[in-house]
N, C-alpha and C positions, 0 to 999 in steps of 0.2 A: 542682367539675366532675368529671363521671363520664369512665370512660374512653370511651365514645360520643362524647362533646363534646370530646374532646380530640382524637378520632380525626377527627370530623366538624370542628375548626379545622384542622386537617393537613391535610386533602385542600382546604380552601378561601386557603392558603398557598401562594403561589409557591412552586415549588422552590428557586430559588435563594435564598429565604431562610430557609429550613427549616434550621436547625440541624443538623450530622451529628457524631454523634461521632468524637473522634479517634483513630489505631490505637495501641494500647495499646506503650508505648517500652518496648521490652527494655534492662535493667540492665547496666550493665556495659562498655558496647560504644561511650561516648561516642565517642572518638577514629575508628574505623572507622565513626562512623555520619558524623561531619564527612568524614573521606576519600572516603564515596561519595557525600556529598552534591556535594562538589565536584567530582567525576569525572562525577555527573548535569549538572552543567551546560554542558558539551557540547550541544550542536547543532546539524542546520543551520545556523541563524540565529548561534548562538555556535560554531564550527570550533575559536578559540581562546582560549587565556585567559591572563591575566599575571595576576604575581600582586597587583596591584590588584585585577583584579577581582574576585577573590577576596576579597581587603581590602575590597570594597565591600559584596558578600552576605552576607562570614558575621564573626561578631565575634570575629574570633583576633587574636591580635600577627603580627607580620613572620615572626617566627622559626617561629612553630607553622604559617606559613602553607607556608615553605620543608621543615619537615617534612613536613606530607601532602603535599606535592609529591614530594619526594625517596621517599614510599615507594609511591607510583603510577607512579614512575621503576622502583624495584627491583620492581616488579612486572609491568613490561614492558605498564604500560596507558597510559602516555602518553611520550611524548618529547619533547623540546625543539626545534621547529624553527630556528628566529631565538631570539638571544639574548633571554631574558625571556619568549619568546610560548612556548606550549606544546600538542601538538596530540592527540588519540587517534592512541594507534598503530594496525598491522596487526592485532595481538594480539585487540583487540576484534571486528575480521572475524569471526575464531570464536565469538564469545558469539551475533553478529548469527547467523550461518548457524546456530549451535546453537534457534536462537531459531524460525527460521523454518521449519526442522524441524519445530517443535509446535505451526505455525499453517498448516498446509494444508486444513485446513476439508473435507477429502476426504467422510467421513463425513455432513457438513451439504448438501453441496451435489449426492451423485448423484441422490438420489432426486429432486430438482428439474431436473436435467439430464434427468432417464427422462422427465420429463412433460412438459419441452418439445420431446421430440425423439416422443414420441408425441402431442405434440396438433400437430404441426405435420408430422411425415413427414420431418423435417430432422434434420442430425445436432449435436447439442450440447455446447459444452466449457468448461471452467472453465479461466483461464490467470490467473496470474501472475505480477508480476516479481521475477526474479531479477539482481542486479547489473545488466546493461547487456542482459539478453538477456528476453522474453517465453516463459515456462515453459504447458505444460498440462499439468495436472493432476489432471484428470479428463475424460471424456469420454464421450456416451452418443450411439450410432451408428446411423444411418437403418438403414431395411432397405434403402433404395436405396445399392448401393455408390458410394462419392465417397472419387477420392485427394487428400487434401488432405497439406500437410506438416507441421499441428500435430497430433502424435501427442504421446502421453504422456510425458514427461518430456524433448521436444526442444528444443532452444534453439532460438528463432526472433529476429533482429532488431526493435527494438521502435517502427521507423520503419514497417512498412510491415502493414496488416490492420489492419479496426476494432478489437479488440479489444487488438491489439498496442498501436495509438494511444492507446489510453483509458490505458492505464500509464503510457504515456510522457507524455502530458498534462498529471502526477500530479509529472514531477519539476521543481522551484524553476528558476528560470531558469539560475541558477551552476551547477546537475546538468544542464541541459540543453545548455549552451554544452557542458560536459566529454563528455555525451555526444557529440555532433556532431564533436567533436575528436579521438575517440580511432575514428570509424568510420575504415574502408577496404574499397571505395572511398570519399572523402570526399562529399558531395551538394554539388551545383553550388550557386552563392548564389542561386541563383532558387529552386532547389527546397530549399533552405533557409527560405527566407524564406516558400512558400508551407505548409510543414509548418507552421511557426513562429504563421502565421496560424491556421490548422486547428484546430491542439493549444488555441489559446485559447477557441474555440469549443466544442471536448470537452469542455473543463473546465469549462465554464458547464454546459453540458445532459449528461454523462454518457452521453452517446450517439453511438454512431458506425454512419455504414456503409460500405462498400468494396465492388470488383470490380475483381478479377484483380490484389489488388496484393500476393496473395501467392502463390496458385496462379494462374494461367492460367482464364478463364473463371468462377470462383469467387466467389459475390457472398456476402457477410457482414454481420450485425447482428449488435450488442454493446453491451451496460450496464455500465457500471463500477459496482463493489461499495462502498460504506462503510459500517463501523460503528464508533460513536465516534470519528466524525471520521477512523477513516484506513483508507486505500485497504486493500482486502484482494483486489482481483482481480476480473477482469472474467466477465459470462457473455458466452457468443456462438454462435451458429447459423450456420453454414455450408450453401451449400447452389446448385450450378451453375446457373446465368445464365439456362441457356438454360432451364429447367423451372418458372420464376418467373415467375407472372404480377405485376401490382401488387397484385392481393386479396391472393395470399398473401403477398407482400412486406410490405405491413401487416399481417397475420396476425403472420407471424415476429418483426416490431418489437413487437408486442404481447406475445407469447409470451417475448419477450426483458427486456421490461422488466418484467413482471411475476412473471417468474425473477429478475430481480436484488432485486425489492421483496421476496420470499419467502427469498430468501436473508440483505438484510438483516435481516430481523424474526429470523430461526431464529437469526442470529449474536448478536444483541441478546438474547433473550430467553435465552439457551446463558450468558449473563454475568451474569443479574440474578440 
C-alpha cells in the first residue's frame, strides 16, 4: 500500500478510531509525574478526594499514596478539609487567574466585533466571566453614541443582560446555588426560580435577548462562545429600544450569531 492509500483509508476512518500517538514521557520525573496526576483529578464533579480514591486510579501502596499527599500539602496546593477528605486550596486561585490572563481571545475576536458593529450600526462586545462577576473585554462602538455600563474591564453582575445570562447559564447547578448565595441584595424566590428557568433554556440554544435589565431602555442580543467543549465567552450587540425596529432586530440576532459561529471557527483553527 502506497502512501495515497494509506492517506485515502485515514480520511475514510472515523476519528475516533484513528490511532493517535502518544506524548513522548520525560525521564526521570516518575514521582512528580504521579503527584500531578493526582492533583489533576480534582474537579467539579470530583471537589474531593480521599485517599482511596486515589487507591482506586492509580496503582501505588497506602504509604506512597500518603506521600504525594503530604507533598501537595507542603506545597500549599491542597489541604485537608474533614479528616481523610482533601480539597484544592486557594493557592491554585492563582494558577487559575494566571491562566486566564492568557485566554482573552482579544486579538481573535476585535476584528469580528468591527464587523458587526459595521454591518449592523450597533455597538459590539466581547464579555466574559470572571469568578462571580461578567467582564468585557473588548468592544467595538456604533457611531451612534449609547451609554451603556459594560465598558472594558467593568465588573458587571452575571444575573442580569443577555450576554451576562449566557455565562451564568454555563455554571453546574452546585456553582449556581453558590452563586445566588453569596449575591446581596439576595433575589426574591420567585425571581429565583424564574432565572433558574431561563438559564436552562440558554443553555440548550446559546442565545439570549434582554431589555433594560441592565441599562434602562437598552435591548441586547448575545451568543455564547465554545471551543472544545468550553465556554470561552459570549458575543453581544447592544443597542436602544426605542431605534429598533423588528427587521433590525433580526438583522442584529443574525449578525450576532454568526459572530459567535466566526469566532468559534478562528478559536478552533488558532489550536489545530
Amino acid at each position: 500500500m502506497n502512501a495515497n492509500d494509506n492517506n485515502a483509508e485515514l480520511a475514510q476512518t472515523p476519528a475516533a478510531e484513528q490511532a493517535t500517538p502518544e506524548p513522548q514521557r520525560t525521564k526521570g520525573v516518575d514521582s512528580a509525574r504521579r503527584a500531578l496526576q493526582i492533583l489533576l483529578e480534582f474537579s467539579e464533579q470530583m471537589p474531593e478526594l480521599t485517599v482511596d480514591n486515589i487507591l482506586e486510579k492509580h496503582d501505588i501502596s497506602v504509604p506512597s499514596a500518603y506521600r504525594y499527599i503530604s507533598l501537595l500539602r507542603e506545597l500549599d496546593l491542597i489541604e485537608e478539609r474533614d479528616k481523610g477528605r482533601f480539597v484544592l486550596s486557594p493557592q491554585v486561585l492563582r494558577l487559575s487567574r494566571a491562566a486566564e490572563a492568557t485566554m482573552d481571545f482579544r486579538a481573535q475576536v476585535q476584528p469580528i466585533l468591527n464587523t458587526m458593529a459595521e454591518e449592523t450600526g450597533e455597538t459590539a462586545l466581547y464579555l466574559r466571566r470572571v469568578n462571580d462577576s461578567a467582564v468585557c473585554l473588548a468592544i467595538a462602538k456604533s457611531e451612534h453614541p449609547i451609554s451603556i455600563s459594560f465598558q472594558p474591564g467593568n465588573r458587571m453582575p452575571l444575573h442580569g443582560g443577555a450576554g451576562a445570562k449566557l455565562l451564568l447559564s454555563e455554571l453546574t447547578p452546585s456553582k449556581l446555588a453558590q452563586y445566588f448565595n453569596r449575591l446581596v441584595p439576595s433575589l426574591s424566590k420567585p425571581a429565583q426560580k424564574k432565572l433558574e428557568t431561563d438559564l436552562e433554556t440558554l443553555r440548550k440554544t446559546g442565545y439570549a435577548e434582554s431589555a433594560g435589565e441592565v441599562d434602562r431602555g437598552v435591548w441586547a442580543s448575545a451568543a455564547s462562545v465554545h471551543t472544545n467543549g468550553t465556554l470561552v465567552g459570549a458575543l453581544t450587540i447592544v443597542a436602544p429600544d426605542y431605534r429598533l425596529s423588528d427587521e433590525h432586530k433580526t438583522e442584529i440576532a443574525r449578525s450576532v450569531r454568526a459572530g459567535a459561529e466566526e469566532f468559534r471557527a478562528a478559536l478552533d483553527g488558532r489550536r489545530r
